[in-house]
Backbone atoms as SQL, in Angstrom:
CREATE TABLE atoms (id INTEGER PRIMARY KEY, chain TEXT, resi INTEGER, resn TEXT, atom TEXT, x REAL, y REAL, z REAL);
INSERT INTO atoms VALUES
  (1, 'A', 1, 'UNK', 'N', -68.582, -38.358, -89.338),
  (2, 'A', 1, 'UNK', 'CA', -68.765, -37.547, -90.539),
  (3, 'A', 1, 'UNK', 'C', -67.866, -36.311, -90.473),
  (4, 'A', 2, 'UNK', 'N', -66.899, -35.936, -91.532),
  (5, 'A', 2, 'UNK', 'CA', -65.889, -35.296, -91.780),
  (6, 'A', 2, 'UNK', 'C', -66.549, -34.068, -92.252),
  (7, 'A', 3, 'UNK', 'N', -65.978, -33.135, -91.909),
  (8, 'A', 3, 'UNK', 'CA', -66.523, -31.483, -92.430),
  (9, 'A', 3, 'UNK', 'C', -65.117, -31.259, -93.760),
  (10, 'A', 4, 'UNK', 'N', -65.500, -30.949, -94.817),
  (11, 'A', 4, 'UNK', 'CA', -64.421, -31.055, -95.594),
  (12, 'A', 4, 'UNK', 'C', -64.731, -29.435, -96.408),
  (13, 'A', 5, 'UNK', 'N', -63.113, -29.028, -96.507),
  (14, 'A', 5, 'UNK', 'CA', -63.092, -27.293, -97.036),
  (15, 'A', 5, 'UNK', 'C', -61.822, -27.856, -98.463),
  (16, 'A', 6, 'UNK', 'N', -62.592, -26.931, -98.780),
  (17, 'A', 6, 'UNK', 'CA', -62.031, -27.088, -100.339),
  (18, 'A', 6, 'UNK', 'C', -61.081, -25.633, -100.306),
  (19, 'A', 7, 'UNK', 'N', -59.688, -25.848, -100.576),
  (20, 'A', 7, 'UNK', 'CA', -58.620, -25.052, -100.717),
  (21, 'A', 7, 'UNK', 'C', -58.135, -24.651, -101.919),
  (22, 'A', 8, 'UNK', 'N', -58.107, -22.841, -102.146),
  (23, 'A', 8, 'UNK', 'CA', -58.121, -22.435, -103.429),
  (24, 'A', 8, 'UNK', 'C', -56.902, -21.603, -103.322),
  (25, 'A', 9, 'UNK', 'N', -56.205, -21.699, -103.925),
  (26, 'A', 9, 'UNK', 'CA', -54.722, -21.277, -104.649),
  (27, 'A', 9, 'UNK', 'C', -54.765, -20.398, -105.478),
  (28, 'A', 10, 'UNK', 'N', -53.539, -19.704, -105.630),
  (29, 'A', 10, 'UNK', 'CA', -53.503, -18.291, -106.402),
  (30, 'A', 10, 'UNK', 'C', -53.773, -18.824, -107.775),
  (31, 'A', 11, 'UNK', 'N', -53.623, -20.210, -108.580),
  (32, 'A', 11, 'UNK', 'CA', -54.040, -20.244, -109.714),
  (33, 'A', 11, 'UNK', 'C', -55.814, -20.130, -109.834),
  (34, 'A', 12, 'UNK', 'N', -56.077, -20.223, -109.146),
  (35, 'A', 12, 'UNK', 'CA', -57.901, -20.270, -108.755),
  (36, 'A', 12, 'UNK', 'C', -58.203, -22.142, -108.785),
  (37, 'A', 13, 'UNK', 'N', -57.321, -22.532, -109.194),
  (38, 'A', 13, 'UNK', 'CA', -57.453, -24.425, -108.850),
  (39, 'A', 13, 'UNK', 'C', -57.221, -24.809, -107.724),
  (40, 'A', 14, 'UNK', 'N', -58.373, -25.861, -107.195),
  (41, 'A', 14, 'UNK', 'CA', -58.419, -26.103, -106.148),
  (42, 'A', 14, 'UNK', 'C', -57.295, -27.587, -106.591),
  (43, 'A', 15, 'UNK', 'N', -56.103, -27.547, -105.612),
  (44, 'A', 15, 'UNK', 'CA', -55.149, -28.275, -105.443),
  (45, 'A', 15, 'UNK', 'C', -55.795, -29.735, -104.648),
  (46, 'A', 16, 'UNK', 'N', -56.597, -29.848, -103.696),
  (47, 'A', 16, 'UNK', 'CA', -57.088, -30.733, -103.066),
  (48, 'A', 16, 'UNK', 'C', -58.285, -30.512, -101.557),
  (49, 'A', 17, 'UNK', 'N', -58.914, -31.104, -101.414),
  (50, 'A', 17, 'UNK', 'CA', -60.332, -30.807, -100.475),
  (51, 'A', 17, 'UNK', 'C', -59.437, -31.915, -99.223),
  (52, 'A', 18, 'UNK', 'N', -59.105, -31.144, -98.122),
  (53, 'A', 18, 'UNK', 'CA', -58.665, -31.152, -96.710),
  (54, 'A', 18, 'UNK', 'C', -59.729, -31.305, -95.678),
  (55, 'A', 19, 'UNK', 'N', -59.667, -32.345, -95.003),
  (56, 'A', 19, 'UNK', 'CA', -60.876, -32.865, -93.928),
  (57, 'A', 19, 'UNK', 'C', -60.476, -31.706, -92.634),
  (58, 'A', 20, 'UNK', 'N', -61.571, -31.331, -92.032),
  (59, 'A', 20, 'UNK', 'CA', -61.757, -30.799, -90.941),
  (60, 'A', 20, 'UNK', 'C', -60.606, -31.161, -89.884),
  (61, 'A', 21, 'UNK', 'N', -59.834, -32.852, -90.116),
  (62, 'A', 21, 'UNK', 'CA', -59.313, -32.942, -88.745),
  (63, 'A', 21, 'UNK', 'C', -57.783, -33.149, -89.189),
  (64, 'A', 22, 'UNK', 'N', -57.473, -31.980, -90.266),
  (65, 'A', 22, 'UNK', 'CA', -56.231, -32.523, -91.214),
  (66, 'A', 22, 'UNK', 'C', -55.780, -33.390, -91.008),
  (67, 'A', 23, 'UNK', 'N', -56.254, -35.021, -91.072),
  (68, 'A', 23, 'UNK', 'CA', -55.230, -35.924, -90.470),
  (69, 'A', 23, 'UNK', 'C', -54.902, -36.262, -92.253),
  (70, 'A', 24, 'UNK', 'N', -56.214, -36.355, -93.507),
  (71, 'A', 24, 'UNK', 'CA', -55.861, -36.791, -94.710),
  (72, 'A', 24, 'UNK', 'C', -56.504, -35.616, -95.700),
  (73, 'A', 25, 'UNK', 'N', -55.898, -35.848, -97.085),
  (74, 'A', 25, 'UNK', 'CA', -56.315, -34.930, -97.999),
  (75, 'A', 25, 'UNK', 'C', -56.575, -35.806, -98.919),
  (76, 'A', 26, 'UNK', 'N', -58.189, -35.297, -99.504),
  (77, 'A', 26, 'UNK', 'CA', -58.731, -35.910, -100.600),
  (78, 'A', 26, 'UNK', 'C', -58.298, -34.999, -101.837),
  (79, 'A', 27, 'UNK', 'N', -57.784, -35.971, -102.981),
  (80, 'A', 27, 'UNK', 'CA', -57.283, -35.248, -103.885),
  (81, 'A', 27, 'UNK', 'C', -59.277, -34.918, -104.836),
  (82, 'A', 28, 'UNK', 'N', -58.612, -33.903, -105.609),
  (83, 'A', 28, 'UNK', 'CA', -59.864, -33.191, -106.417),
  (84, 'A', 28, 'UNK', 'C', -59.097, -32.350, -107.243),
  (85, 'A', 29, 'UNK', 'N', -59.708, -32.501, -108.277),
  (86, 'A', 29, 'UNK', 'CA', -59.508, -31.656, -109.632),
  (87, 'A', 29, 'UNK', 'C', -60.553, -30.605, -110.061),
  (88, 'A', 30, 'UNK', 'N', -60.674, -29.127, -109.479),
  (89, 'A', 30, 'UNK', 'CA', -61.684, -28.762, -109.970),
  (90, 'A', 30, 'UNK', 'C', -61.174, -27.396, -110.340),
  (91, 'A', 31, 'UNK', 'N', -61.717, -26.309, -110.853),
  (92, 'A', 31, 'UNK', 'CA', -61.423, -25.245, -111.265),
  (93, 'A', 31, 'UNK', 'C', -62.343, -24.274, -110.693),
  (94, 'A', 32, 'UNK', 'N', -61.968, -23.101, -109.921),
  (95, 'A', 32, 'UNK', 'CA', -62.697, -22.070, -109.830),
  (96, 'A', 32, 'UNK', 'C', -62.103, -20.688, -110.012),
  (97, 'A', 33, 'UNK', 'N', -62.319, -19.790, -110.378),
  (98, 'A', 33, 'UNK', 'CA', -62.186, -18.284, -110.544),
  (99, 'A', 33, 'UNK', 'C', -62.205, -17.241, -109.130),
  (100, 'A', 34, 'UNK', 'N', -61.457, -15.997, -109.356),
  (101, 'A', 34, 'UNK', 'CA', -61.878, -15.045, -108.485),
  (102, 'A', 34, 'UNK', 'C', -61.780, -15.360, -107.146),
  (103, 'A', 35, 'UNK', 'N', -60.576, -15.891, -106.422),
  (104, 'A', 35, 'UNK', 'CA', -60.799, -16.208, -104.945),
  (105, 'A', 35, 'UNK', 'C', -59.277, -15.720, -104.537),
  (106, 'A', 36, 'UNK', 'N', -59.622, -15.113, -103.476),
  (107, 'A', 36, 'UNK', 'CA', -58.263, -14.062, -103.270),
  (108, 'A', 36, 'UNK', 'C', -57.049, -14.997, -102.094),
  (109, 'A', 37, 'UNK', 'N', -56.372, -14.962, -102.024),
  (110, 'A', 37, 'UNK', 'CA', -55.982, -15.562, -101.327),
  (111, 'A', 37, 'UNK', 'C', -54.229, -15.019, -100.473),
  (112, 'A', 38, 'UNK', 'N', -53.398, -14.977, -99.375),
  (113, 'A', 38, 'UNK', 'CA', -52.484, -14.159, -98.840),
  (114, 'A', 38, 'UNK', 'C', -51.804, -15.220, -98.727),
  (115, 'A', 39, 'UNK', 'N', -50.566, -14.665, -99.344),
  (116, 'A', 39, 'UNK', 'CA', -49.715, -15.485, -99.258),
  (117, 'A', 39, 'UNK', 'C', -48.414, -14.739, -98.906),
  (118, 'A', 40, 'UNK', 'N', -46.733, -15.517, -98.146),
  (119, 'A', 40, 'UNK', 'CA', -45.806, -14.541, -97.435),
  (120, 'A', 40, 'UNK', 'C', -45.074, -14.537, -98.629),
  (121, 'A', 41, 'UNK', 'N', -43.774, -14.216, -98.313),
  (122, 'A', 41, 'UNK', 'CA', -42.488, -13.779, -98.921),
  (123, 'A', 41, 'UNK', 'C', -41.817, -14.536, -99.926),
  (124, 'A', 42, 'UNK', 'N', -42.070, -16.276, -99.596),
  (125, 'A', 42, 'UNK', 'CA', -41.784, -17.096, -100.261),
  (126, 'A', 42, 'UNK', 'C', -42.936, -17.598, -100.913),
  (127, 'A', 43, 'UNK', 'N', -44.070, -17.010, -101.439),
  (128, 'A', 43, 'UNK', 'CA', -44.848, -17.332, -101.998),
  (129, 'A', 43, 'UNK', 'C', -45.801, -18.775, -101.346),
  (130, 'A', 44, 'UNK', 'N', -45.642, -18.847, -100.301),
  (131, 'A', 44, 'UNK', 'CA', -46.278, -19.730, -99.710),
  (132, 'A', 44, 'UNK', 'C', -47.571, -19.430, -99.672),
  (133, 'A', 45, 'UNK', 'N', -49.130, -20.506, -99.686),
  (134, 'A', 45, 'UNK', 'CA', -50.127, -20.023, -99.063),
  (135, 'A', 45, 'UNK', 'C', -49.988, -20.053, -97.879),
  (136, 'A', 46, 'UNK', 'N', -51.008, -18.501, -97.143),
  (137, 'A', 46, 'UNK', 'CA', -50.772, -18.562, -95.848),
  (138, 'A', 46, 'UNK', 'C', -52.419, -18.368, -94.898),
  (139, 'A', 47, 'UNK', 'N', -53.394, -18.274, -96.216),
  (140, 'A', 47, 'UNK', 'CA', -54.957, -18.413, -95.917),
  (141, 'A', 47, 'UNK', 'C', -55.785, -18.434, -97.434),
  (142, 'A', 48, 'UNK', 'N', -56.370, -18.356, -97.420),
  (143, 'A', 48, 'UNK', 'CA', -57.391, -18.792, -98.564),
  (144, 'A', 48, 'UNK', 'C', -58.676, -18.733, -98.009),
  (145, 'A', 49, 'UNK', 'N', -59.528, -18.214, -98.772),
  (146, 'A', 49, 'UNK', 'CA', -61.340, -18.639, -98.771),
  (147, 'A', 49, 'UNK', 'C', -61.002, -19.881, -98.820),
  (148, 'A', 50, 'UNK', 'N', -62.203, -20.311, -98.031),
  (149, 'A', 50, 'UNK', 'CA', -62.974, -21.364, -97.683),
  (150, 'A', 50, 'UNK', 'C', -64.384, -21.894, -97.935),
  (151, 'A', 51, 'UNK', 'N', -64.526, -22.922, -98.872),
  (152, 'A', 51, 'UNK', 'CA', -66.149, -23.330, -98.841),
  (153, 'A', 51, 'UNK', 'C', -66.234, -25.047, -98.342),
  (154, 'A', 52, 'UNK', 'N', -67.194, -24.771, -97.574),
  (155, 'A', 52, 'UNK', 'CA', -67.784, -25.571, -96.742),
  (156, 'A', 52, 'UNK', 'C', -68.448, -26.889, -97.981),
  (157, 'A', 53, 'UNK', 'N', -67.991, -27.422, -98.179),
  (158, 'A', 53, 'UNK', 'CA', -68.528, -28.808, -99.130),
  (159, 'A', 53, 'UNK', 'C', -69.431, -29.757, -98.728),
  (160, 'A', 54, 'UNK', 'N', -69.204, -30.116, -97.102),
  (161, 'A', 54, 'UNK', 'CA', -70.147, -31.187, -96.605),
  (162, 'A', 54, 'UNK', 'C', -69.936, -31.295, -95.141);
């Protein structure tokens, strides 16, 4: 059983839900608001909040 974190982007859309053992990424379409996230020079993400899904 996979621990899976849902990854939120400067648009506040979550781009896709990433398993605990990054080997695969489950795609997901969802929308959330208000989540801050640091990103470098080239606009890369470089952390994001994290919620715990399962």
């Amino acid at each position: 059983m996979y621990k899976l974190y849902i990854m939120y982007f400067q648009d506040g859309k979550t781009l896709g839900l990433k398993a605990r053992n990054n080997v695969e990424a489950i795609k997901f379409s969802l929308t959330f608001k208000n989540f801050r996230v640091l990103r470098d020079e080239n606009n890369k993400l470089v952390s994001a909040n994290m919620g715990v899904i399962a």
